[in-house]
Phi, psi and omega in degrees: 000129175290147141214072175230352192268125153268132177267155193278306150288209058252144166246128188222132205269113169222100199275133150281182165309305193250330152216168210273124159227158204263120185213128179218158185234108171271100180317339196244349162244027174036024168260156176272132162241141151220157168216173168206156155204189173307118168294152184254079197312306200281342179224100158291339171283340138358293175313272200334267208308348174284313152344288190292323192295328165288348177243212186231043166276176169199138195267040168263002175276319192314106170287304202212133180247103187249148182208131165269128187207146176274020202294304205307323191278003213246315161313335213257269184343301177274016179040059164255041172264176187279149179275134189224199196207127180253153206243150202188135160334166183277138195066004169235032172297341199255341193333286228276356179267302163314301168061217183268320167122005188328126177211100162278344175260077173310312214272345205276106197278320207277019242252130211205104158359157173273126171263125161327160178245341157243136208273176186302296167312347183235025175229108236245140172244173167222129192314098150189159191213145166206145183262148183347326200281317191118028161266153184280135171266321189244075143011119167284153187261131171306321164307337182260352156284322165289338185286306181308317179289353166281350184271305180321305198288346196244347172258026186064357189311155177260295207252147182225104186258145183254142152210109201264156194259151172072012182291337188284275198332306186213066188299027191288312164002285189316297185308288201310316174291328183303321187294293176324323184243345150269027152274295187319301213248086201278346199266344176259164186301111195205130143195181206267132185292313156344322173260359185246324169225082158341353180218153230287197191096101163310310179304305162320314183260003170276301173315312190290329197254350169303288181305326162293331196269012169284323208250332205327256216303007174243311173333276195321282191318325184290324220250332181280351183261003167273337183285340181312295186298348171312291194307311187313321208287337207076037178277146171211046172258200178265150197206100171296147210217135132292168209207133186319352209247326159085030161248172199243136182225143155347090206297337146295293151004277171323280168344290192310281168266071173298303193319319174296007189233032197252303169276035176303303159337294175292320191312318198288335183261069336060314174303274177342300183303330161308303180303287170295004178279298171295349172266351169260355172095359190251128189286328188253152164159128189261126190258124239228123191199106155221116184267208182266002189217332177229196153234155159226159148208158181241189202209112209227088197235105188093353211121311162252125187293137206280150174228195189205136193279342174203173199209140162254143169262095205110178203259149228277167168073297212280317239276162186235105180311149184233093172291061167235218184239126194215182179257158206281105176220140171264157163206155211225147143305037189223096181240198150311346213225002169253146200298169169223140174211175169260127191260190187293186195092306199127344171303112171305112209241124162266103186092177351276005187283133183242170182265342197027244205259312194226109020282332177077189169002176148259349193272328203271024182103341192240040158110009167294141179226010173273133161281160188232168168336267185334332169275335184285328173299331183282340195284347166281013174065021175298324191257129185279133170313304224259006167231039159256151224050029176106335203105021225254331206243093182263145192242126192303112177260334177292327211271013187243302188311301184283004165313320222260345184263316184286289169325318171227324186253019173272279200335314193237010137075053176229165157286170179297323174298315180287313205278342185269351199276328188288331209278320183275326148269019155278306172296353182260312155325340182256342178271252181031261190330295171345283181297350179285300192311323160262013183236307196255333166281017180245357189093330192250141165258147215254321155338121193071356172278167171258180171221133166281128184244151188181145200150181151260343160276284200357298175298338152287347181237041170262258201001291200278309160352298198320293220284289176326310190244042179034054174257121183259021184200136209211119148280128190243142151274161143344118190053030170290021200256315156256049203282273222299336177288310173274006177257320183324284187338342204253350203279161152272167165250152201216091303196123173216142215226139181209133169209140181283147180239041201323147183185097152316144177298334162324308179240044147259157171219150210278347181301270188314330200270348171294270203309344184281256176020273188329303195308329178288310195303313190303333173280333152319269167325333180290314204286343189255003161277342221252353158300100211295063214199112177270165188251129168310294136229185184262138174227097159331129141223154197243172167208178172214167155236143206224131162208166187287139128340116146095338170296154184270288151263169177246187156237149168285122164231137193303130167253097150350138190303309191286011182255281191306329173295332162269358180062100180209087161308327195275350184283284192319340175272303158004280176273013172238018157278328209299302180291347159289345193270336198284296211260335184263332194067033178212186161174150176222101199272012168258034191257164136296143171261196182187116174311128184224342162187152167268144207219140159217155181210120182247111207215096175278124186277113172305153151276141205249133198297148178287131199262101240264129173259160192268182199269144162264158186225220176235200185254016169250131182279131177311170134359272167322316181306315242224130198250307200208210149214141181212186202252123209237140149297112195234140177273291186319300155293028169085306176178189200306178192186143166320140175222155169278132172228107185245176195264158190278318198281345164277346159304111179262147189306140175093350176285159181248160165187147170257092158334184304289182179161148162233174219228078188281132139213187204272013158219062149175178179207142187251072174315109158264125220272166153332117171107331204269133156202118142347123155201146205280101171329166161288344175287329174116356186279123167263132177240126183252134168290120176261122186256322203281187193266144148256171206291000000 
């Protein structure tokens, strides 16, 4: 096997709800290609290939394939999993029932349990035991595991998840039954907590390996029908999976450990926000990502984009935890592409039900008849008929206005106008929370951060998000409508590793806390050797999660390099006094702490595309910029208004724009509000001054 080819081309793939989009980087002329088209629900790989079929790639050019996808989180989401079965120490079948008890609401009547993915009947126990040190206190019978796993096979089980209590100390149990039901049973899906969570919370690691072996058998089939069209296609490069962490691992892998692919999709543009943070110099910044089917957002702190060792999947008290390690994304059921309908009462409900791809809109035509964001935007004169996409999609403006009449705004007794203007705040009231989520309820206050925005709606609803949640600087990057696609480009391949560790800080010594660390980094470097890519280098980053005596949970904190080299305990209490003060809003640094699991990340480093500037100019956009003037809906100026409308790609570095106006290319457009003002970077990013107030 080579792992000396650099590649020349890459490519990277991010099929969405409502569309598929493209991004590829040719190392050797430094261009940027994008496509986009309509996703193909029944054939997701469609998408890809209608995408590619729009520029003059052809992947049989292709050096490196990178691909991001919602399926596994999306499977989850739609209770579409494989029927599966869990296999559990003896007394301990109901764990996965039971869970944590969350009620964040005492007074909340309506208040409703976390549902299992696997029922109560299909979850088995087994005679074997091993204690907290990791010793066997119970021996496994090899018989009773074949016995159960023959009952599986005559009940249709797909999938089989193990999970032995104390296994991250001593997982041979695991192995040995996992060893024991793919020999018998080679067609089913089967795994192990072990492999996926090293660390102890029993509940926690049952939602995990449950959920893998739920979403296994559509994963696996999905990640094998992209390789297929690989080959059909003649591709004969290397072809990379993104990972919630927003490093990229092996499409075997992948199969195996779907649960590491379940927010693969958003994470790249959090990469990507990342990435541009660092050419501009901005430390903070919250990343702003609405497409046609959700909103996400992430958080870029320091530099870095924040990540979290576990997750809840679905809305909290109901959400079912995912123990791995992924970057921190909130996401709210609100894109373009969500529906706005009347609920009972008389309330106007935006979301999460989407039109998605297909029918999509009522505006693009293709048999929608419910209104949507995207239709409410056009009727504010945000969106040009005859040039979205480019001109590709000319969009029905009568057929969205009477939806919009029928539907919605005759029931509650508004104009069309009052219903599209409400519709759009509401859905702006629900992306907020996205971003509280991941900002305040993190400990961070979102004041003074900037926000990168992207998607192809994101740059129309950012201004007002901005204004709403007192954010004073809003980014549009270049292409967002293919921002996410284009941070895959931005990704490493990358390994990432946790074991628990109980330890007072007192009584560690760096001797012991260097060999845990190494023994996990040495299965890092193999695996990032074993990858066909060469790598610029190899790059550690370490963490520990630390919490006070006597605390219930911990927090993760980053350890630096210059704390080991220097043998410095006191740096290590130092940064988990910071970061408690950070996520709690206190630390106390005269309590004793205490180390509870170890974190590592092992990241062979891609050459990364160069972020290219653009020409300058002066600070009124030429001519050439500026395609029309048309009549806009401003809440803030009172009612429609004349607006300046320019084209993005005719804009030189050093231009102004002045609110209102908007900003077309071709898959999004950017309002800039009443008040506001826009200027165009040396990078080609326009950054807006949020001046104004909201309305």
């Amino acid at each position: 096997m080579s792992h000396d080819r650099s590649p020349q081309i890459r490519l990277a793939a991010d099929i969405g709800g409502t569309f598929t989009d493209i991004a590829a980087f040719d190392e050797q002329s430094g261009e940027l290609i994008f496509g986009k088209s309509l996703s193909t629900p029944q054939a997701l790989v469609g998408g890809i290939a209608d995408s590619i079929n729009k520029t003059d790639l052809s992947l049989s050019d292709v050096d490196l394939f990178l691909h991001g996808s919602t399926i596994a989180i999306n499977t989850v989401l739609e209770r579409k999993g494989a029927k599966a079965a869990l296999l559990t120490t003896e007394g301990f079948r109901d764990i996965y029932e039971i869970g944590r008890i969350n009620r964040p609401d005492s007074y909340d009547l309506y208040f409703r349990k976390h549902q299992p993915l696997i029922e109560r009947a299909l979850r088995f126990e087994i005679s074997e035991r091993v204690t907290a040190a990791g010793e066997v206190l119970k021996p496994l019978i090899d018989d009773e595991v074949l016995a159960i796993a023959g009952r599986l096979e005559a009940l249709g089980v797909e999938a089989v998840a193990i999970l032995f209590m104390h296994s991250y100390r001593r997982p041979d149990h695991e192995i040995r039954a996992k060893q024991l039901i793919e020999e018998a049973y080679p067609d089913l899906f089967v795994t192990a907590s072990h492999e996926l969570a090293r660390e102890y919370r029993e509940f926690e690691r049952t939602s995990t390996v449950a959920t893998n072996a739920y979403v296994g058998p559509k994963v696996r089939e999905y990640i094998g029908g992209i390789d297929g069209f690989l080959e059909d296609a003649d591709f004969k490069g290397t072809f990379l999976v993104v990972q919630s962490t927003g490093g990229l691992f092996e499409p075997e892998r992948a199969k195996r450990e779907c649960v590491r692919m379940l927010e693969s999709g958003p994470v790249s543009g959090v990469i990507g926000s990342q990435a541009l943070c660092q050419a501009i110099g901005m430390e903070n910044a919250i990343a702003f990502d609405m497409g046609g089917t959700t909103a996400k957002a992430g958080v870029v702190y320091d530099g870095v984009a924040l990540t979290t060792g576990s997750a809840l999947i679905g809305p909290y008290a109901e959400g079912l935890p995912v123990q791995v390690p992924m970057i921190d994304v909130f996401e709210v059921g609100t894109g373009g592409g969500s529906i706005a309908r009347v609920a009972a009462g008389g309330a106007v409900r935006v979301g999460p039900q989407s039109a998605g791809a297909v029918p999509g809109p009522v505006c693009y035509g293709r048999g929608g008849t419910s209104p949507t964001v995207t239709d409410a935007n056009l009727l504010l004169g945000r969106l040009a008929v005859d040039r979205f996409l480019g001109g590709e999609l000319k969009l029905d403006k009568k057929a969205a206005e009477l939806a919009l009449q029928e539907k919605i705004a005759a029931p509650v007794g508004l104009s069309v106008t009052e219903a599209a203007e409400g519709i759009l705040r509401i859905a702006n009231a629900s992306m907020s929370n996205a971003v509280r989520g991941v900002t305040t309820e993190r400990g961070l206050m979102g004041v003074g951060f900037g926000m990168v925005a992207y998607g192809g709606a994101g740059p129309l609803h950012a201004t007002s998000l901005a204004r709403e949640l007192g954010i004073e600087r809003v980014i549009i990057p270049p292409a967002p409508g293919h921002f996410s696609a284009f941070g895959m480009l931005f990704a490493d391949v990358r390994y990432d590793f946790v074991q628990s560790w109980f330890c007072p800080l007192g009584r560690m010594t760096f001797d012991d806390l260097e060999a845990r660390y190494a023994a996990m980094e040495v299965e890092g470097h193999a695996l990032v050797r074993d990858v066909r890519v060469k790598t610029n280098d190899v790059v550690v980053t370490r963490s520990a999660d630390m919490r006070y005596i006597g605390q219930e949970h911990a927090v993760t904190v980053a350890l630096p390099g210059h704390v080991f080299a220097a043998g410095d305990q006191e740096a290590i209490k130092a940064h988990f006094d910071r970061t408690h003060e950070i996520r709690y809003g206190f630390g106390a640094p005269e309590e004793q702490a205490e180390i509870v699991s170890l974190r590592t990340s092992v990241a062979g480093v891609l050459a990364k595309p160069p972020l290219a500037k653009i020409e300058r100019g002066a600070s009124e956009p030429t001519s050439d910029a500026r395609i029309e003037h048309r009549s806009v809906y401003f809440a803030e100026a009172g009612g429609f208004t004349d607006c300046p409308v320019f084209r993005r790609d005719g804009l030189q570095a050093g231009n102004r724009i002045d609110g209102p106006a908007l900003v077309e290319e071709h898959a999004s457009t950017t309002v800039v509000l009443t008040g506001d003002r826009g200027e165009v970077d040396d990078f080609g990013n326009l950054v807006i001054e949020v001046r104004g107030q909201i309305s």
